[in-house]
N, C-alpha and C positions, 0 to 999 in steps of 0.2 A: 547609755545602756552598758551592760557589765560583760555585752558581748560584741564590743564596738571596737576591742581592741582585735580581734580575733576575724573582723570584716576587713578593717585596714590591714591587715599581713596579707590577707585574701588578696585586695587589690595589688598591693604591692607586689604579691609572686607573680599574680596573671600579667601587670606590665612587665616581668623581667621575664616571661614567655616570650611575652609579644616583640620585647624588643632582639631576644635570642632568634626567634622565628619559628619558637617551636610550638608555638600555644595549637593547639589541635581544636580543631573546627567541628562541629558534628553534621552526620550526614543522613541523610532519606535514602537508606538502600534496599533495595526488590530485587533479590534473585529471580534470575529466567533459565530455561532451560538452555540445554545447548552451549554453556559456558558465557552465556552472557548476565548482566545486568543492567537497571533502572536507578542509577544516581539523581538524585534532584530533579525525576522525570526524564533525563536523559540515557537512552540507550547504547552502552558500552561493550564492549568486550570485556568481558572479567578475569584481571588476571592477581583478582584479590583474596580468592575464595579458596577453601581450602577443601573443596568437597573433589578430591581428587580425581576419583572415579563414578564423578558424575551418578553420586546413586541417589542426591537428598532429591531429586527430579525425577527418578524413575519410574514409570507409572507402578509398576509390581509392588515398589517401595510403598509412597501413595496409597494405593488401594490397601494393602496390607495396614496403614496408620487409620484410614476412613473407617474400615471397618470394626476395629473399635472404636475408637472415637466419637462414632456416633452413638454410645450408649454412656461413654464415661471420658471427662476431660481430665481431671487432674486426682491422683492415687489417692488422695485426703487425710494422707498419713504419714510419716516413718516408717522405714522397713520393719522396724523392732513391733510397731504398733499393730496396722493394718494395711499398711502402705504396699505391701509384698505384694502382689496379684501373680496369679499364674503367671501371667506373661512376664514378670519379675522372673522368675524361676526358671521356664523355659528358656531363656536367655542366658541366664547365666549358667544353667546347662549347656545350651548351646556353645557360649564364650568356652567354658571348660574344654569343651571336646576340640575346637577351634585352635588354641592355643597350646594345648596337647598338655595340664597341668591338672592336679585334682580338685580344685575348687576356683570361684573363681564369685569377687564379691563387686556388686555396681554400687554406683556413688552418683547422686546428680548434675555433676559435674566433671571434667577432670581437672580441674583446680582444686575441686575440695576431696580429690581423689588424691594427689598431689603433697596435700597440707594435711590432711589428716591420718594416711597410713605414719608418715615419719611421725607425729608427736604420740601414736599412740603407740609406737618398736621404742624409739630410741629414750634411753634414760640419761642421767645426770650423770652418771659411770660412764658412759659412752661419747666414740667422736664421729664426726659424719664427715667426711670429705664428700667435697660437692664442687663440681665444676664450676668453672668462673664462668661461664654464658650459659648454665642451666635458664632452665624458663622461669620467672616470675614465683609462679606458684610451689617449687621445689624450695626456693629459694624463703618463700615467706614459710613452707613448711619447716624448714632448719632452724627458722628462726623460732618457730613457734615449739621447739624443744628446749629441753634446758640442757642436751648435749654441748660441747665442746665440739666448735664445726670450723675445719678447716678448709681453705680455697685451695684448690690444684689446678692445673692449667693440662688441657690434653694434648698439648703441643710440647711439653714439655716434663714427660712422664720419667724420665729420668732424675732431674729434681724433685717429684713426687717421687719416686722409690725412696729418697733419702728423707726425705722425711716423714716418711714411713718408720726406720729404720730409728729417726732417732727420738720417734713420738708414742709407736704404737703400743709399746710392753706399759704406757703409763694408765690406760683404758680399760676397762673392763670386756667392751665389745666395741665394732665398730663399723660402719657402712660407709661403700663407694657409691655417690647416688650423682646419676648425671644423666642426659638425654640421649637417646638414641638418636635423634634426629636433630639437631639443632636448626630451628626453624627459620632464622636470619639471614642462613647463608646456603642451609641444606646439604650442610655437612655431618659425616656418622661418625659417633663415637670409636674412639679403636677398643671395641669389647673385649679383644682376643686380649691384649695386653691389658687390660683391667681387672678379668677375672682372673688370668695371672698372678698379679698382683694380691688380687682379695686373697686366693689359695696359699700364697707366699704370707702373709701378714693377718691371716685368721677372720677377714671380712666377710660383709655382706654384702652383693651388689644389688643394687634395687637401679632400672632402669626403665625410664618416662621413656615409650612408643607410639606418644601422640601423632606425631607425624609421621611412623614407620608403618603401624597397623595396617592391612591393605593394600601395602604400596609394594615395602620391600621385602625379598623372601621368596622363593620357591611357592611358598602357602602364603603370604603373602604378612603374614606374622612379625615382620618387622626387623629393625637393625640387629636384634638378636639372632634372629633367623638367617639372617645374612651374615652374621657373622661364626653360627656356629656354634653359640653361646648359648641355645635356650635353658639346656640343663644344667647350667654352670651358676645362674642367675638366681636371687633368693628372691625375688618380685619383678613382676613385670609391669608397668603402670598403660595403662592403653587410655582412649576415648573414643566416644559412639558418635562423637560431632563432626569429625574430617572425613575419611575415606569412608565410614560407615556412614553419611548422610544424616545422622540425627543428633541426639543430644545427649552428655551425662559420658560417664567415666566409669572404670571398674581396674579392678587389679587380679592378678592371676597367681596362684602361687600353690604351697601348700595345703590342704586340711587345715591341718593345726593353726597356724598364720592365718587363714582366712577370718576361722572361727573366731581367732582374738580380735581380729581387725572387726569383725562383725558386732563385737562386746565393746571394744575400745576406740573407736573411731567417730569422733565426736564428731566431724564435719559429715558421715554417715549417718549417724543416728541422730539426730538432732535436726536433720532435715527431712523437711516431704519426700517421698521417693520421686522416680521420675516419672512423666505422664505410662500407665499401661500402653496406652499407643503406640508412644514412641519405642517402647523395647517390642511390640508386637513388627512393627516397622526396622527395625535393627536386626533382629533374625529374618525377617526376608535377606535383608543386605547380606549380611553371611551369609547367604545360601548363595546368593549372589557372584561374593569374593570369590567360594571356593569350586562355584561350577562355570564361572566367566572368568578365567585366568588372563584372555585375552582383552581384558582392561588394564591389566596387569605391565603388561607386553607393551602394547601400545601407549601406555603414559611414561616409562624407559624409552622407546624407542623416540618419541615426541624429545623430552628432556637430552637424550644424547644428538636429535639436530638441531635445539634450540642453542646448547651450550655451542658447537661446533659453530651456527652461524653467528652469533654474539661475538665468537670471538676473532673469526674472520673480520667482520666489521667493525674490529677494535676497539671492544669494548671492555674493560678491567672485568674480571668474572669475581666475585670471591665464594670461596669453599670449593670442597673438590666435587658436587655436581654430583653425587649416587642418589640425593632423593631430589623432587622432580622441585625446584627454588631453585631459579636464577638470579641470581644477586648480583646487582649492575653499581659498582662504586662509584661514587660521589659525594666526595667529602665533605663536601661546603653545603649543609643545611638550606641553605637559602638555594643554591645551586638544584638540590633536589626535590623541592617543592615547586622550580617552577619547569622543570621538565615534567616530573610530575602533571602540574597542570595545565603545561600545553598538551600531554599524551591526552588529558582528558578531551580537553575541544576538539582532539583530533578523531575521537571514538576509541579512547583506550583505559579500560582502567586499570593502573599500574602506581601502587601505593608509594609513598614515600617513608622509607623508613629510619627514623632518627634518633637522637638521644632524649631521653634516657633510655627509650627500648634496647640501641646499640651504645656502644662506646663513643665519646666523642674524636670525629676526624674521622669516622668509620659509617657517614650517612650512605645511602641506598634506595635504589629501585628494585625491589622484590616484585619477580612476578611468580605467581606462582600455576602452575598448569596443573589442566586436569584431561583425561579421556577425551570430554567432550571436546575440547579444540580443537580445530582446523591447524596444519603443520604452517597452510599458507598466511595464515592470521596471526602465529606465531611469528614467523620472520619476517612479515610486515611491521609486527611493532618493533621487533628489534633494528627492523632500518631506520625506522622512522626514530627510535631512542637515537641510534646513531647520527641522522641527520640532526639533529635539535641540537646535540651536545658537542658537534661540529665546532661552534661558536662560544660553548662556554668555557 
């Protein structure tokens, strides 16, 4: 067959997985309320999920998706087509007001929220600097331009000023695109000295608040918000799946820029919208965010006794700990799939996270917390990571 040779490389890569340790398994997973889950039938603790503030379980959330739901499952369309339902619109009214910007456009995803703002801004005249640990999806969006795209390192912003300095006047235009939250470690971007920079060298910052929406901020609007930066910023990229419990992406910005993004954004247009339910279920949650701050409060105050006791119990922490990721080092792959799997027999789910998601020598246990935890469930698995890793 003329597709036999393309089976055999298959095998070949899944053995050099398997023999690395990294080949990934799939799994049977049911979220439950209360921060737990249903692994393979088994009931755990969940410290995998990213639903921060406990709202995808809310019953107000819930009833709010049921009630439509039970007349219409899926939009049938593109936003451009028919896809749009009120409850399309409501929402991203709603988002606008939320975010404190004049428009504000959803995507069904925030990957293809991600991928498709950048290819439809940035042109072949132009350069994109983009952090070396952005997420996935920023990452395939740069590529999916025909800009000139440079790595910068945010630990190292002083070698990015210079070659700023000895690159930028070659460009027509150019954007700082990086995460506000880096999800590996739960570490924030430094904004303040970014958009510094952009204002210095005539940029554009565009900044992913996947994992900040909700979480961090006064309003709960994210690293930006916490850093002081929201008006400083040319887009903000969010998503409806983490702290907002549902599903699908939007970005926030301009009028004008929305309008284009609305015209030009082929990962937008080109796809079904998202279910009407879900965005009908997503404006509850925003009402949610901004009249229950004290979920807010409580998933800070959870993450500052979590890091404090991890680190009494000597455990290597990495990132400096502002959004609610604790990242437990363990460098050896192998080292962290089987703490990993004994957390699980023990009643704990606590992911192993490896390469290529991370760098290699830089393996981890991520847990991630939300609301619903218990503070004493928390330091229970961190004794217990501690105990197990006693011996490795």
């Amino acid at each position: 067959m003329m597709s036999s040779f393309v089976q055999q490389r298959i095998r070949e890569q899944l053995q050099s997985l398997d023999a690395d340790g990294l080949r990934r398994e799939p799994r049977t997973a049911d979220s439950l309320p209360c921060g737990r889950c249903l692994i393979n039938g088994q009931e755990l603790i969940n410290f995998g999920s990213n639903d921060y503030l406990g709202l995808a379980h809310d019953p107000r959330v819930c009833e709010a998706f049921r009630e439509v739901a039970a007349n219409q499952v899926g939009a049938t369309a593109s936003s451009l087509i028919t896809g749009r339902s009120s409850h399309h619109v409501v929402l991203e009214r709603q988002l606008a007001e939320f975010e404190q910007c004049e428009s504000v456009l959803l995507f069904p995803t925030g990957f293809a929220a991600n991928a498709g703002i950048l290819q439809a801004l940035a042109t072949s005249d132009d350069v994109i600097f983009s952090e070396s640990e952005n997420h996935a999806s920023l990452i395939d969006g740069c590529r999916g331009t025909k800009s000139h795209v440079r790595i910068y390192d945010r630990h190292r912003l002083d070698d990015f000023r210079v070659v700023l300095q000895e690159c930028r006047s070659t460009f027509d235009g150019g954007f700082i695109v990086t995460d506000g939250v880096f999800s590996m470690d739960g570490t924030v971007a430094p904004l303040q000295e970014l958009c510094d920079l952009a204002d210095e060298f005539h940029l554009a910052v565009i900044v992913d608040e996947a994992h900040g929406t909700g979480v961090l901020g006064n309003h709960g609007r994210g690293a930006s918000e916490l850093a002081g930066v929201e008006h400083r910023t040319f887009l903000r990229i969010g998503t409806l799946s983490k702290a907002l419990g549902g599903l699908g992406g939007f970005v926030a910005g301009c009028h004008n820029t929305i309008e284009w993004l609305r015209n030009r954004a082929r990962t937008q247009f080109f796809s079904t919208a998202a279910p009407p339910a879900v965005c009908a279920a997503v404006s509850e949650s925003l009402k949610i965010v901004e009249t229950e701050p004290e979920r807010r409060s409580r998933l800070s105050e959870l993450n500052q006794s979590a890091r404090e006791h991890a680190q009494a119990a000597g455990l290597t922490l990495i990132g400096d700990g502002l959004a609610p990721i604790i990242a437990v080092s363990i460098p050896d792959p192998a080292d962290t799939i089987q703490v990993s799997t004994r957390l699980q027999a023990e009643g704990w789910f606590v992911p192993a996270i490896l390469p290529p998601t991370v760098a290699t020598g830089t393996s981890r246990l991520r847990l991630s917390l939300t609301a619903d935890h218990q503070i004493s469930d928390v330091h229970s698995a961190i004794d217990t990571i501690a105990g197990i890793m006693a011996p490795v």
